[in-house]
N, C-alpha and C positions, 0 to 999 in steps of 0.2 A: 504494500500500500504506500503509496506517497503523492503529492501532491495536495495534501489534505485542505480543503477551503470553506469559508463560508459553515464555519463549525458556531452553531448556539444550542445552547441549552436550557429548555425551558422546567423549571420547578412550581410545584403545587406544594403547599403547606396546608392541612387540615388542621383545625382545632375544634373543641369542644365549645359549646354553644356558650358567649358572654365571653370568653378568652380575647378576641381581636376588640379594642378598644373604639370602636368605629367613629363612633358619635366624637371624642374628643380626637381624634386623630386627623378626622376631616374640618375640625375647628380652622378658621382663614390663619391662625399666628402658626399650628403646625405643617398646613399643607406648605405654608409659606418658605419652610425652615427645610422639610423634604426637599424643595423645587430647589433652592440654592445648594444646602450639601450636595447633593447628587446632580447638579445641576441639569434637571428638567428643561428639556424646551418645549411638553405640552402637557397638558393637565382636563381631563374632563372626569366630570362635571367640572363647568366653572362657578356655580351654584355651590357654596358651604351651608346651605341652610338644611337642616333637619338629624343628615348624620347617620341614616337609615339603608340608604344605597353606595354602593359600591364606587369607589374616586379610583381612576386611571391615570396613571404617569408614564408618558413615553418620552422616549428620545433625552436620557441621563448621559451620565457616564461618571466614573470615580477614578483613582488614582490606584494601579496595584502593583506594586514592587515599581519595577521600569518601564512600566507600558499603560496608557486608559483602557481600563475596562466599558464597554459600551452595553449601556442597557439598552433595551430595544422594548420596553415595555413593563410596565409593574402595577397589580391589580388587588387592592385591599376590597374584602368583601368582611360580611359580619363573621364567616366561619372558614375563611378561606385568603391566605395572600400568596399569588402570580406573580413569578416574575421571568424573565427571557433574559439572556444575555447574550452576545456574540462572543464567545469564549468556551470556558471548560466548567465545570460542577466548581471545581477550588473557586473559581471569580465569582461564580454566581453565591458561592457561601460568601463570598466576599462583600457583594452587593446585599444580603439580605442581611448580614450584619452592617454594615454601612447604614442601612434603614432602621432599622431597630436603635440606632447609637442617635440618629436623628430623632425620631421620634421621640426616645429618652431625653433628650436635653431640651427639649419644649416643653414637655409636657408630665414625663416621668411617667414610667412606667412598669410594669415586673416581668422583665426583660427573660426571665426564669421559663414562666409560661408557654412565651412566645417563641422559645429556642426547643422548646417539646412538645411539640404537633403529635396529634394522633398517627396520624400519614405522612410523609414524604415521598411527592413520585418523581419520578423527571423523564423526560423527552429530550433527546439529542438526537441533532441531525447536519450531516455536513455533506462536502462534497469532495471525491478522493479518486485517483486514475487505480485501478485496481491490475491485477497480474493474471486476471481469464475473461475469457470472452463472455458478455452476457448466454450467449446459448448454451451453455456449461449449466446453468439452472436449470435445465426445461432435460425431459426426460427425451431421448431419442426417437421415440414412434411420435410423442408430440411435434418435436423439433421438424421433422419426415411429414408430417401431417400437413402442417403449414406450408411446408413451399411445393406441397403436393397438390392437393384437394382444398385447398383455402386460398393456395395463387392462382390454382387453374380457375377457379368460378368466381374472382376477381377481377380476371383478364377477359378484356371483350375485343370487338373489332375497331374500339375509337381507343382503347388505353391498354398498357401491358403492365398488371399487376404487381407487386413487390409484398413481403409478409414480413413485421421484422416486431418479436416480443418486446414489449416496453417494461413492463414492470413485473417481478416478485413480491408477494405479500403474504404474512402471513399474521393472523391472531391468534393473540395474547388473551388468555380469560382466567379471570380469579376467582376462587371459592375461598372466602372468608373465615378463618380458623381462630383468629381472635376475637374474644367474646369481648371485649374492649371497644373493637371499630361497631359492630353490630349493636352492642350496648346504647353508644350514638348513634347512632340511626344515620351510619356511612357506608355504601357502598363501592363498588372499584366497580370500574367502567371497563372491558376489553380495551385492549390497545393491539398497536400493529407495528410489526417488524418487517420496514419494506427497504426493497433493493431496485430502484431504476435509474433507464440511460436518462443520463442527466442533461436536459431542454440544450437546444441548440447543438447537440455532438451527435457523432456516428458511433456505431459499432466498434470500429475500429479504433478510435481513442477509446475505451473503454474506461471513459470515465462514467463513473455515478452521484445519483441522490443515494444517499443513505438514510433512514431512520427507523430509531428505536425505543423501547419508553424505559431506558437505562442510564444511568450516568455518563458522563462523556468517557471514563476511563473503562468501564464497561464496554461500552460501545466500542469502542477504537480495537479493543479483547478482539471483542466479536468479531465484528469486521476481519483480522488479520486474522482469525481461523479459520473463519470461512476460506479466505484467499489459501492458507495454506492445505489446508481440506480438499479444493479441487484439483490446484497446480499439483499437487502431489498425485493424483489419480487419471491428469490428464495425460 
């Protein structure tokens, strides 16, 4: 794998009902104090009144070791705070402590709470030239199929057909075993582990979209076993 681009990782934090402080969080002196630490370039609601709906911040960024980290969106809800980063899992823990330290020195808060969510999930997705050809996923009689019987009654007398696989995907599904998430009345949603040719390239770069609903260092795992998994059997 190399070429790695375009790597964000998006986190979801659960918490238990009255845990995220909303009403005082969405007050005009803290939204105010988030928008400059991290410096926000957009904010909706622009409305602070009531404290009951969900306030979105996009387009941040913070300071991490020797490089900005770039937020690309951040979503406080009464049971739930979103956040996105163009970066790896470590930045985005970076970003949501970065928040949490903001939020603390407006307003004060019990920072304890909010650092032990019920759930942690994350989704990473980037873009990376890999070491097999996309047809290396697809089973042989299917591979055969397509530029058999799916080019042939494609192609007519005004155009000559072409067949060429876009994506792998697969689902993710959870059956809940802690009596803790179910206690709150949380669910997990399926998620998807998909592999496609990534907009604007051929076959032949063999570059991809990646994503998966795993940490970026997970992910990155993944990805390089899979590569070694095929190239080995090819």
């Amino acid at each position: 794998m190399k070429e790695i681009t375009d790597l964000t990782v998006t986190q979801i934090r659960v918490f238990p009902v009255y845990v995220v402080p909303l009403s005082r969080i969405t007050t005009k002196s803290c939204i105010e104090r988030i928008r400059a630490d991290l410096s926000i370039g957009e904010i909706e609601p622009v409305s602070f009144v009531g404290g009951t709906g969900p306030v979105i911040f996009r387009r941040g960024e913070i300071k991490g070791g020797n490089r900005i980290i770039v937020i690309n969106g951040m979503t406080i809800e009464p049971r739930r705070i979103l956040l996105e980063v163009a970066g790896t899992s470590k930045e985005a823990h970076q970003v949501y402590n970065a928040l949490l330290s903001s939020i603390d020195s407006e307003i004060g808060i019990d920072s304890g709470k909010l650092q032990s969510p019920l759930i942690t999930s994350e989704k990473t997705q980037c873009s990376a030239t890999l070491d097999f050809p996309f047809w290396s996923l697809f089973n042989n009689s299917f591979i055969e199929f397509l530029n058999s019987e799916v080019k042939k009654k494609a192609t007519s007398k005004i155009a000559k057909g072409s067949v060429s696989p876009l994506l792998a995907e697969a689902e993710i599904s959870y059956q809940i075993t802690d009596k803790t998430i179910t206690e709150n009345k949380i669910g997990m949603s399926p998620k998807r582990f998909t592999i496609a040719l990534r907009a604007g390239t051929t076959l032949e770069a063999r570059r991809y979209f990646l994503s998966s609903p795993f940490d970026s260092d997970t992910h990155l795992k993944l990805v390089r076993y899979l590569e070694r998994a095929i190239t080995k059997t090819s």
